[in-house]
C-alpha positions as CSV (number, residue, x, y, z in Angstrom):
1,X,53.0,96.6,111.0
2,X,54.4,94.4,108.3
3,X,57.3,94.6,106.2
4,X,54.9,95.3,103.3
5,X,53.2,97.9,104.7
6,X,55.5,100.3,104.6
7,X,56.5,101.9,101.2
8,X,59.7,102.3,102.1
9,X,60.0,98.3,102.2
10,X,59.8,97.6,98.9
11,X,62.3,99.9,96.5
12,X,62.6,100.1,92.5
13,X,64.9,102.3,90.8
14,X,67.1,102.1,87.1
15,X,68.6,98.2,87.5
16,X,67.9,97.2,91.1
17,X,64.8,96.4,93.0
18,X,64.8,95.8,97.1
19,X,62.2,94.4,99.0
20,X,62.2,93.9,102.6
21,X,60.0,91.7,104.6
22,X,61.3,91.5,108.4
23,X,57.9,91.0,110.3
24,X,58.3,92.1,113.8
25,X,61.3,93.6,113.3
26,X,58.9,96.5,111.0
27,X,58.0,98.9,113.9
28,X,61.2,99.2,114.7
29,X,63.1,99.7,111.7
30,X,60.4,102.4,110.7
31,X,61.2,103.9,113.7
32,X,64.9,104.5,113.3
33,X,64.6,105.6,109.5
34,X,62.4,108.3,110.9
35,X,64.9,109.3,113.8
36,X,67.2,109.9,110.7
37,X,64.8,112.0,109.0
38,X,63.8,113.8,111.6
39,X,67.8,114.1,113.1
40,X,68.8,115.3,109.4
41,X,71.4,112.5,109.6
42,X,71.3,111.9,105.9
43,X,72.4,115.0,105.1
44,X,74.5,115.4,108.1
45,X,76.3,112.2,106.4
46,X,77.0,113.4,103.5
47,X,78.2,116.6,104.4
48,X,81.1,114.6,106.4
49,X,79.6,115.4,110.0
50,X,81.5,112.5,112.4
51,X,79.1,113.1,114.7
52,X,76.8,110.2,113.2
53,X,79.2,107.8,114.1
54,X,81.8,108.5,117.2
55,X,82.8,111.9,116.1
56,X,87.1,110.5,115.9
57,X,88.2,111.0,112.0
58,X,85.6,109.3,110.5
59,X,85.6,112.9,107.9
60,X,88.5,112.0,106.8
61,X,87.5,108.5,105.5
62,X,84.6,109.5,103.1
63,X,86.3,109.9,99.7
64,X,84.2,107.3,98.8
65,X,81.0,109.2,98.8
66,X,82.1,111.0,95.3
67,X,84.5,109.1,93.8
68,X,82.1,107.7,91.4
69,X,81.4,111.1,89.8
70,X,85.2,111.8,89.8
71,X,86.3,108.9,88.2
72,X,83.6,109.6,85.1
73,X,85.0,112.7,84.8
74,X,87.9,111.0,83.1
75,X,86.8,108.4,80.2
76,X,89.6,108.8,78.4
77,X,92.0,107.9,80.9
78,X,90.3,104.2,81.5
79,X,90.5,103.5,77.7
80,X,93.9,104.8,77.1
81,X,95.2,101.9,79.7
82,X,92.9,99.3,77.8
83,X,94.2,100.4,74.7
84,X,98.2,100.0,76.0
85,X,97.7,96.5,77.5
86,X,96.1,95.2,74.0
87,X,99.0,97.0,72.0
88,X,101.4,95.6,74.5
89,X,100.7,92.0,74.2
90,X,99.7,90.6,77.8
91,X,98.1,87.8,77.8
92,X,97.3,87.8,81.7
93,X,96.9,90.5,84.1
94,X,97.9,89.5,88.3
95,X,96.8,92.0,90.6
96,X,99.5,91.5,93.8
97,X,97.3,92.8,96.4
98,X,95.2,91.8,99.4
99,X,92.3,92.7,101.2
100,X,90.3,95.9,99.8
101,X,92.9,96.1,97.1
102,X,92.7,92.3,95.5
103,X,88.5,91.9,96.6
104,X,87.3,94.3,94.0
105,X,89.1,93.2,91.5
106,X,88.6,89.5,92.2
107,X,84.7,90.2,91.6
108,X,85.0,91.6,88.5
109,X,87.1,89.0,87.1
110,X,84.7,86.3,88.9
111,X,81.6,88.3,87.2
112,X,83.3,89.4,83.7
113,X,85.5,86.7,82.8
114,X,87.8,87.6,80.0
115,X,86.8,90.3,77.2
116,X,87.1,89.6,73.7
117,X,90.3,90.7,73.0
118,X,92.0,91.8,76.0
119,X,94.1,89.4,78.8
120,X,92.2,87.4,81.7
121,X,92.4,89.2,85.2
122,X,93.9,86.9,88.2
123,X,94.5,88.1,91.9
124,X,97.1,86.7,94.0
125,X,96.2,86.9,97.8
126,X,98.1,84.2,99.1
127,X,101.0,83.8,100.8
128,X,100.6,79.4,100.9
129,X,103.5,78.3,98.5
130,X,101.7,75.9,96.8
131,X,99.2,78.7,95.6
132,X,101.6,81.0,94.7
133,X,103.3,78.5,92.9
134,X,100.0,77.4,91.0
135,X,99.3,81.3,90.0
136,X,103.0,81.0,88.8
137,X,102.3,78.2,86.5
138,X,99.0,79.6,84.6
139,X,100.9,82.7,82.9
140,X,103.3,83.4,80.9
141,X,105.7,85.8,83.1
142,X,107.3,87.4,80.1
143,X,103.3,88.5,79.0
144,X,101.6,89.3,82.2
145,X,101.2,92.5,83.7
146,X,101.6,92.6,87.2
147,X,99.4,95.2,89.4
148,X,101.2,95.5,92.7
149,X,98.0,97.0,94.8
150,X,98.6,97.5,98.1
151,X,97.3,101.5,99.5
152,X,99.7,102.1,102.1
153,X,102.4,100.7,100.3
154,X,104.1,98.5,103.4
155,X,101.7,95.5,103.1
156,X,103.7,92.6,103.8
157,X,101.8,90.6,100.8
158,X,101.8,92.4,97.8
159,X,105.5,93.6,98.4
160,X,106.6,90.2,99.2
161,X,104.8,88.9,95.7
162,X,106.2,92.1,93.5
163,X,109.7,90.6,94.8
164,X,109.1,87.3,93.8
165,X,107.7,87.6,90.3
166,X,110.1,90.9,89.3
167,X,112.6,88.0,89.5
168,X,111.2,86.1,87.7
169,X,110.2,88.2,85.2
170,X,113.5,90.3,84.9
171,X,115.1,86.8,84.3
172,X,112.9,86.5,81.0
173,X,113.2,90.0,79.7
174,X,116.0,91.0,81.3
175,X,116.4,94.9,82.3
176,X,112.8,95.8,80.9
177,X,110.9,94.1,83.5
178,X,109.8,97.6,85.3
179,X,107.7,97.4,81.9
180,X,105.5,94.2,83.5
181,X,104.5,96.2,86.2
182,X,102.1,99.2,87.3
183,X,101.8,100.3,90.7
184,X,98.2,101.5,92.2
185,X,98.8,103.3,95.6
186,X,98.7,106.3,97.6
187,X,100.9,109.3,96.7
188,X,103.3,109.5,98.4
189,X,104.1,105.5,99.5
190,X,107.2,103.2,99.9
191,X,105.7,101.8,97.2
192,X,105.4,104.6,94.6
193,X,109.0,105.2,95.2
194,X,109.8,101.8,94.6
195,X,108.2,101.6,91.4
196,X,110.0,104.9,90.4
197,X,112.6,103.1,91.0
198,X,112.4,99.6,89.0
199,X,110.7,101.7,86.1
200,X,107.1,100.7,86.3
201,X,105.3,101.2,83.5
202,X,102.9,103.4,85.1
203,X,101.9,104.4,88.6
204,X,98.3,105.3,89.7
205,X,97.6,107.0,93.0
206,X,94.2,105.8,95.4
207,X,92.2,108.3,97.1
208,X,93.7,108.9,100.6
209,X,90.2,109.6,102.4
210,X,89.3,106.1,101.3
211,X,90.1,103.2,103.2
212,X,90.6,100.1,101.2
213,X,87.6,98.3,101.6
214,X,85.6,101.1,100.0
215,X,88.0,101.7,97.3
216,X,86.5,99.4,94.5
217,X,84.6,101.9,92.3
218,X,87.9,104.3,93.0
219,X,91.2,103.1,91.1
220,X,91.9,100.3,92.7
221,X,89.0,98.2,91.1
222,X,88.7,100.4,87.8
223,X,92.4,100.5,86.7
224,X,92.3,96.5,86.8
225,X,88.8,96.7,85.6
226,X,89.9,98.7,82.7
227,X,92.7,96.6,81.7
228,X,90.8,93.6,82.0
229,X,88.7,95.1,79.0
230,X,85.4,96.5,81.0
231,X,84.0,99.4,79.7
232,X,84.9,101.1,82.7
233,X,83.0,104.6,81.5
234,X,79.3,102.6,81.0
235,X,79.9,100.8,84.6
236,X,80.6,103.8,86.0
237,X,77.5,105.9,84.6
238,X,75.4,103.0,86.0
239,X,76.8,103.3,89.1
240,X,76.2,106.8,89.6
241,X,72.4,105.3,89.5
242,X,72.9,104.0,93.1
243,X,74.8,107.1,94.5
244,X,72.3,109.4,93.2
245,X,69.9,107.2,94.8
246,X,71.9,107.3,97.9
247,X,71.3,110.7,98.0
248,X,69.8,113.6,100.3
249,X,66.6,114.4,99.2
250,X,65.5,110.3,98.6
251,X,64.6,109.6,102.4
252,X,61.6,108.2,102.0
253,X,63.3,106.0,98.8
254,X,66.9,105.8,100.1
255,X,67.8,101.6,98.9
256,X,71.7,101.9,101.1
257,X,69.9,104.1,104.2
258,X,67.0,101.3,104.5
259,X,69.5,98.6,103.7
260,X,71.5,100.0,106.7
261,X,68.9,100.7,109.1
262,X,67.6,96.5,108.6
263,X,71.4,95.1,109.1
264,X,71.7,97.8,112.1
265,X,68.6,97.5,114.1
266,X,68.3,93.9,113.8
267,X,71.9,93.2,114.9
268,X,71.3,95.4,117.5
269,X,67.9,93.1,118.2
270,X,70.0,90.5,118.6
271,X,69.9,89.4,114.7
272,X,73.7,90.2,114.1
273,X,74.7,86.9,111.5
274,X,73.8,88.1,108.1
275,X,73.5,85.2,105.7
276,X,74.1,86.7,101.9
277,X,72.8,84.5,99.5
278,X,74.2,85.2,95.9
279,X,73.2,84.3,92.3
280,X,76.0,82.7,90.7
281,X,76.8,84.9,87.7
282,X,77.9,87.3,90.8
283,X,79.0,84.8,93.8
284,X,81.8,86.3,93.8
285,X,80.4,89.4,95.3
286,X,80.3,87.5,98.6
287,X,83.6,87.8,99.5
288,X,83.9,91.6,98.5
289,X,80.7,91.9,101.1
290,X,82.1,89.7,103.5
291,X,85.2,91.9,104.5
292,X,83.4,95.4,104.0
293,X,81.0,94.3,106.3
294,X,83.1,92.5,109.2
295,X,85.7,94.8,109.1
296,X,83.9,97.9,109.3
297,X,81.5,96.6,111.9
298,X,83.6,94.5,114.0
299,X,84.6,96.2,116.9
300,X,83.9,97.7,120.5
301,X,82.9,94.0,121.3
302,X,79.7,94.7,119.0
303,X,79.1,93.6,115.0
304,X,77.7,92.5,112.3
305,X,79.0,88.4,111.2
306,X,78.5,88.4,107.3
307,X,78.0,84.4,106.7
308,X,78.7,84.4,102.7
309,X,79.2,80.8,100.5
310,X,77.1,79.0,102.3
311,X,74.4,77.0,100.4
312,X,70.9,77.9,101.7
313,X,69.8,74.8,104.4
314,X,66.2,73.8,105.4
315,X,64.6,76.2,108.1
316,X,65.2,74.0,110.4
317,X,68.9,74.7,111.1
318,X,68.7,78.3,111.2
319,X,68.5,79.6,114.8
320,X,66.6,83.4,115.2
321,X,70.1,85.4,115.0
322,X,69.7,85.7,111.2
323,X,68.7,88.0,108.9
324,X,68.8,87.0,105.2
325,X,70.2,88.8,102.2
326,X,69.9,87.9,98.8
327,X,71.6,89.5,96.0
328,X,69.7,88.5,92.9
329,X,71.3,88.6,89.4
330,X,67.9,88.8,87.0
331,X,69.2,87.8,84.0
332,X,70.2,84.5,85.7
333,X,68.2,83.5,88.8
334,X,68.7,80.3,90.4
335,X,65.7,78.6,91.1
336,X,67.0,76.2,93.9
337,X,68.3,79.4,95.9
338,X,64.7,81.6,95.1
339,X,62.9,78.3,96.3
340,X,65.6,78.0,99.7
341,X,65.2,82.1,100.3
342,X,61.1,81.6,99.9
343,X,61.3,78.8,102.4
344,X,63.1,80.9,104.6
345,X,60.9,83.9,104.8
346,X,57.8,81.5,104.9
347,X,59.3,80.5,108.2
348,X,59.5,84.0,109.9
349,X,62.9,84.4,109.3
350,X,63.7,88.1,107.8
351,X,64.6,88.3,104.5
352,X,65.6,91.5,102.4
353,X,65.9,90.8,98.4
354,X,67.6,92.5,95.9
355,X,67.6,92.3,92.7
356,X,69.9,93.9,90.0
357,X,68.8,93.7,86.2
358,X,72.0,93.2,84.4
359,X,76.1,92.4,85.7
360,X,76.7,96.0,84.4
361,X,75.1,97.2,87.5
362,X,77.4,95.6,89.9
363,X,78.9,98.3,90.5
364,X,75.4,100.3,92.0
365,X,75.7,97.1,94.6
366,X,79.3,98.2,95.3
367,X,78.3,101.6,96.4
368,X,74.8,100.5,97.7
369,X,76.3,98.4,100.7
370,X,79.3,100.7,101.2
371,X,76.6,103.4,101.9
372,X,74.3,100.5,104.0
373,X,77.6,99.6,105.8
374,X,78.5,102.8,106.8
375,X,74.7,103.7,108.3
376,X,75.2,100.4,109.8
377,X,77.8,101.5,111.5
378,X,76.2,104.7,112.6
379,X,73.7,102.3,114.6
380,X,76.4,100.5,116.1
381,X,78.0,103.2,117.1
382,X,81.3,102.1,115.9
383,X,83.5,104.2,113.9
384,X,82.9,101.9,110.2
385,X,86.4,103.1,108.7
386,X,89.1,102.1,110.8
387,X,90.1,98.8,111.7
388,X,92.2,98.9,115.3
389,X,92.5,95.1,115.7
390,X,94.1,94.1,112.0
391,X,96.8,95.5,113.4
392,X,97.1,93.6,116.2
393,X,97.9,90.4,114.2
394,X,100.4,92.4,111.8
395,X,102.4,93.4,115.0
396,X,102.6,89.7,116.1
397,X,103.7,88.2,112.7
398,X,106.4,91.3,112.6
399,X,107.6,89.9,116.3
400,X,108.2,86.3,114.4
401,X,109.5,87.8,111.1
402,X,111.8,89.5,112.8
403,X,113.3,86.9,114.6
404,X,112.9,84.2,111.6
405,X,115.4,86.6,110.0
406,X,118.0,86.2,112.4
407,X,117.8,82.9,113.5
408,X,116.2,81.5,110.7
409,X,113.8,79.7,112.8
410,X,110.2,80.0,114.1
411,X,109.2,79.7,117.6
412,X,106.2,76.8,118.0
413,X,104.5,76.0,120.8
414,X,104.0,72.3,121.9
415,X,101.1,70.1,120.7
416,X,99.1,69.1,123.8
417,X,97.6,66.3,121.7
418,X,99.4,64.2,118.7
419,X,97.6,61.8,117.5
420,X,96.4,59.2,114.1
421,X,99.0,62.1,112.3
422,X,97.2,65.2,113.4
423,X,98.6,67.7,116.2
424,X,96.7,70.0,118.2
425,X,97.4,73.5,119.9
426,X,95.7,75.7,122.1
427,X,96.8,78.4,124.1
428,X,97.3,77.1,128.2
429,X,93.6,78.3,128.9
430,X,91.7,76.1,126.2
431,X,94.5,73.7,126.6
432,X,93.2,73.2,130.4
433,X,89.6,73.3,129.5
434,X,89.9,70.7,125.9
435,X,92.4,68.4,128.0
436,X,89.1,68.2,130.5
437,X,86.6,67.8,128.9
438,X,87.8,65.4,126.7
439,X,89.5,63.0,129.5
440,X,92.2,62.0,127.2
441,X,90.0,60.2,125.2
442,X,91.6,61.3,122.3
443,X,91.0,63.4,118.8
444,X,87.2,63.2,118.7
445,X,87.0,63.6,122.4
446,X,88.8,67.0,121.9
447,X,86.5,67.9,119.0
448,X,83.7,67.3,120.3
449,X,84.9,69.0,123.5
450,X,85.5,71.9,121.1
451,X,82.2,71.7,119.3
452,X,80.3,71.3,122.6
453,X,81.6,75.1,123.9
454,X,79.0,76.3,121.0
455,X,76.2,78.1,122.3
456,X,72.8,79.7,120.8
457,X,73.9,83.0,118.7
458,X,77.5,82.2,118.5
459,X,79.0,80.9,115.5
460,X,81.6,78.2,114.2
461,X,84.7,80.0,111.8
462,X,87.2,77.3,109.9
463,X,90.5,79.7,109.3
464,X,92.3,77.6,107.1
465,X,96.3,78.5,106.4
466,X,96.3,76.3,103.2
467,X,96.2,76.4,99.3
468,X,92.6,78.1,98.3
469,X,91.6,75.4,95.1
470,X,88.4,73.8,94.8
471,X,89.1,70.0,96.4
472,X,90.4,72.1,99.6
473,X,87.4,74.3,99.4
474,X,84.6,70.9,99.2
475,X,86.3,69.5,102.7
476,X,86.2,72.6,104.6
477,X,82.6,73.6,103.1
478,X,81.6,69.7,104.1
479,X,83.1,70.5,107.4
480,X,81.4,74.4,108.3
481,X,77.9,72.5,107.0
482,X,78.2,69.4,109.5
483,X,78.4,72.0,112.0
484,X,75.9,74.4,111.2
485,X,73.0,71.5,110.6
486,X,74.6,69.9,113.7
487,X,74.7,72.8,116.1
488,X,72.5,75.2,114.6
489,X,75.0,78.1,114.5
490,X,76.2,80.8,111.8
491,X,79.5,79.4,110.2
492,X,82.0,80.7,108.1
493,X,85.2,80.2,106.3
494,X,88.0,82.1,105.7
495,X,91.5,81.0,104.1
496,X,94.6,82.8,105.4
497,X,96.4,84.7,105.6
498,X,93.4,86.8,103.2
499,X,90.7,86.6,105.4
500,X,93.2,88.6,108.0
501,X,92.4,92.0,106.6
502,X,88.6,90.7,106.7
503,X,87.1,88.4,109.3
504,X,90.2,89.0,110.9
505,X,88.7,92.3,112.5
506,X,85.4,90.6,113.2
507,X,87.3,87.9,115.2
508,X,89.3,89.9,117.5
509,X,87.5,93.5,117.8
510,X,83.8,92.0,117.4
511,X,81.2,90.1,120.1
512,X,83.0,87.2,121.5
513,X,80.6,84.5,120.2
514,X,83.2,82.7,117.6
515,X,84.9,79.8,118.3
516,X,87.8,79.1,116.0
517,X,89.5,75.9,114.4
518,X,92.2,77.0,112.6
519,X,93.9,74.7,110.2
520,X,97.0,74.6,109.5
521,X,99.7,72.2,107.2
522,X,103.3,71.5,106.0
523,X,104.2,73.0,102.7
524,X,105.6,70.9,100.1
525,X,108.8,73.5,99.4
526,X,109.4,76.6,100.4
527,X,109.7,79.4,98.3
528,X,112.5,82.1,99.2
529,X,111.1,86.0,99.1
530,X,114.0,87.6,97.5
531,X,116.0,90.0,99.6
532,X,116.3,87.9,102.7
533,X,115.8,84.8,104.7
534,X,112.4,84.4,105.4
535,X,110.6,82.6,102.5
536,X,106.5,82.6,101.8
537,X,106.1,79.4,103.9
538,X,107.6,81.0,106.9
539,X,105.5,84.3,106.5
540,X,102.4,82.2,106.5
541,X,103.0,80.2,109.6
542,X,104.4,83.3,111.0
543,X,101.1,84.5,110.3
544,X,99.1,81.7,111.3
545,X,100.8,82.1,114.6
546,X,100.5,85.8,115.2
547,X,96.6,85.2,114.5
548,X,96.5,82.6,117.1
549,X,98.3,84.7,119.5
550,X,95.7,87.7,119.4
551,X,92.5,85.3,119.5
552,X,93.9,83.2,122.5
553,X,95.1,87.1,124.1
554,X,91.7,88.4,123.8
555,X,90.0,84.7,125.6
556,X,88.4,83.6,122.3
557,X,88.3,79.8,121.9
558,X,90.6,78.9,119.9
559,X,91.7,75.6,118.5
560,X,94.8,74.8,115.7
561,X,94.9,71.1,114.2
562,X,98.1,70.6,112.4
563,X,97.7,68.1,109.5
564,X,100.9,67.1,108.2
565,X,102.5,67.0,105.0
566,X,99.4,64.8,103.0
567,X,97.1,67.3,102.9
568,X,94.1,65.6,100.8
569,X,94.2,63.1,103.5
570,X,94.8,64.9,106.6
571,X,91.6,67.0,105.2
572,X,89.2,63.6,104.9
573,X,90.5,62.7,108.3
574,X,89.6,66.0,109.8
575,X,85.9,65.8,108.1
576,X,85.4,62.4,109.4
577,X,86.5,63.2,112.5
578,X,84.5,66.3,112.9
579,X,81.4,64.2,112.0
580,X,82.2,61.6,114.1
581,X,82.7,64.5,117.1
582,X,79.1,66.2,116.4
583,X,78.0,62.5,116.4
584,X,78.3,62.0,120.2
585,X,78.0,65.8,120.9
586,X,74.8,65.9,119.9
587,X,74.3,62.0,121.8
């Protein structure tokens, strides 16, 4: 059996086609759609059963499955907030968020752009001072409303940055300031109370029974999206395309249950790195994918690797742990990446297109792979809605906040290796083995040492505790590629601390096949949180550290490299070095 030979392979409904052409992988994929028919799991889903995954509280986390057709039940609502930002004057909009709360909205400013007439959409996920202070400098503080995102209402980051710019703000307008700023949270939260209190101009509640990661079609994508100047009820009704599509009763022409059943049987085949390739006019989809996929897979030692902003390489550097997605904007194709993808599946390698007809319908791919994601899961046999090991990292950075505030100093540890103006760390297990391997032979020696501990299906993630702007972003791309054409492995790259309530699952709870450079840097000047001692560069290295801390705990192999102060350079001298490393590694 081939992919094409089965009609549920190749799927076309109103804005979206999805083909799927997996070769051997056929029979068994066929199979396990027909265990769910004949199991009744699709409507055993959807009537909240948690028995298709591991029967703990996943019930309680499936708000998602109808917040599309509750949200269209008030139009009005989503144009009244457009209409009182344009009456109001703001120029910019900065969601304050991170994770599931900032992602969304970062796509649809990424895909939309600014609407005639209404203020550009910016998302602040960063806790590096130098990117904080950049976001700073593009508005006008006095003009921008601030959305303070954050579900729970204790995230570290958003409540840190609603401290920082209410400052600044009330120091332009004075007392009005609450006016600057809407809250989107659950009822009930820290934060809701503290916008009460400051006089926010409005407050919006999230959906408890949906975790964060799912919540962009729910208020916490829509009430940006709406601001922003989207025609939030049109998006919506397009959406409900997918869901009804999604639905029981559509087996046999389900697009998220056959998306799920390919991305859980083959990563359960042994095919558990999936490679999203992603028109341009909605690359920034990748990143939304990227979290709801690692963190609601990886865990139980088992998952799913989403490998996302990587350009498409020849066949020849792909190893047979992939499976290939790409997430086609019609209107705007790219030929280079149709010609890469065509290679691809010319070579055996299993590809699944889709195709969506028009940026309006991003939202059906929003509910699409939540739906794929969560059957996924159900395959995996991993409970796709909590996230046990983000945690773990949140409880270590609290440890070093805490004690930052009372001694105003952070613990280090010592750099077993200092040299041409780069210092390296590792916890005393990889410290034994780098130390080694390398023979003292210095910082390519303990690269390549590094390198060399890559093996066939693992794969190679840069974590990278610096400013997120393009020049940054060209190194570290230069860097993951090297590797990947080197080694032949899955890469990725994630800047922190936002890739923590992503990836940061994945690392920690998933398969240990990862091994980890992490990157970190001086800052030029700190910038003070208000309320207390510990400023954003502290958090982030507090956070840097705490991440390290849980990787080394649970035996992953983990490298830091400290580059200084000169960033741009320390950066060229990492790339060259890292090039120089694969050079003898691979002899």
């Amino acid at each position: 059996m081939t992919g094409a030979a089965d009609p549920r392979f190749e799927i076309r409904g109103p804005g979206y086609v999805q083909r799927v052409q997996i070769g051997e992988y056929a029979a068994s994929v066929a199979a396990a759609l027909d265990d769910w028919l004949r199991g009744d799991k699709l409507q055993r889903l959807w009537n909240r059963d948690a028995s298709v995954w591991s029967g703990a509280d996943e019930a309680g986390w499936l708000g998602w499955l109808d917040v599309v057709s509750s949200q269209r039940r008030h139009p009005n609502a989503f144009r009244r907030i457009a209409e009182d930002v344009r009456s109001a004057g703001f120029r910019h909009i900065m969601v304050l968020g991170m994770g599931g709360s900032s992602l969304g909205p970062e796509v649809l400013a990424k895909t939309f752009g600014s609407q005639a007439g209404s203020p550009q959409l910016r998302v602040l996920d960063s806790t590096v001072p130098s990117e904080i202070r950049a976001a700073g400098a593009a508005i006008d503080p006095a003009h921008t409303l601030f959305v303070v995102s954050s579900k729970s209402g204790g995230t570290a980051e958003p409540n840190a940055f609603k401290q920082h710019f209410f400052e600044i703000v009330r120091d332009a307008v004075g007392d009005a300031a609450g006016s600057n700023f809407i809250a989107i949270t659950d009822p009930g939260s820290s934060l809701e109370k503290l916008a009460t209190r400051d006089r926010f101009r409005a407050i919006f509640h999230g959906v408890p029974s949906i975790g964060g990661r799912y919540s962009a079609l729910s208020n916490f994508g829509m009430i940006p999206a709406a601001a922003m100047g989207l025609d939030v009820a049109s998006f919506l009704e397009r959406t409900q395309r997918m869901v009804d599509a999604c639905a029981p009763g559509s087996e046999r022409g389900n697009p998220g249950l056959v998306l799920g059943v390919v991305l859980g049987t083959l990563a359960r085949s042994g095919r558990d790195k999936v490679t999203i390739v992603v028109s341009p006019g909605i690359a920034g989809l990748g990143s939304w994918l990227e979290q709801l996929i690692a963190e609601s897979t990886g865990k139980r030692g088992r998952g799913i690797v989403p490998i996302t902003d990587e350009l498409p390489g020849t066949p020849a550097v792909y190893g047979d742990d992939r499976l290939f997605v790409q997430v086609r904007l019609a209107p705007a194709p790219s030929p280079e990446q149709d010609a890469a993808v065509d290679a691809l599946e010319k070579a055996g390698q299993p590809v699944v297109r889709i195709e969506i007809a028009d940026r309006m319908d991003l939202g059906q791919e929003f509910f699409h792979w939540e739906f794929a994601t969560a059957v996924a899961g159900s395959l995996l046999e991993v409970n796709p809605f909590d996230q046990p090991d983000v945690e773990a990292s949140k409880v270590e950075t609290r440890k070093l906040t805490a004690a930052y505030e009372q001694n105003g100093e952070l613990s280090e540890p010592d750099a077993f290796l200092e040299a041409d103006g780069l210092r390296f760390f590792a916890n005393p297990a990889n410290t034994r083995f780098l130390r080694s391997a390398a023979q003292g032979r210095g910082v390519e020696a303990v690269l390549g040492a590094h390198l060399a501990r890559l093996e066939s299906g693992d794969y190679f993630a840069v974590n990278a505790y610096i400013e997120r702007n393009q020049a940054n972003t060209d190194e570290l791309q230069a860097i993951r590629h090297a590797v990947r054409d080197g080694m032949r492995v899955a890469t990725t790259l994630g800047f922190g601390p936002r890739f923590l309530h992503s990836t940061g699952q994945l690392h920690k709870g998933g398969p240990n096949s990862g091994v980890f450079l992490q990157i970190t840097s001086d800052d030029d000047e700190e910038i003070p949180i208000p309320g207390g001692r510990l400023g954003f560069g502290a958090l982030k290295r507090a956070q840097a550290q705490g991440d390290f801390d849980v990787l080394a705990d649970r035996d992953r192999r983990i490298l830091r490299v400290h580059l200084g102060a000169d960033l741009a350079a320390g950066l060229v001298q990492l790339r060259t070095a890292v090039r120089r490393a694969l050079g003898k590694v691979l002899g």
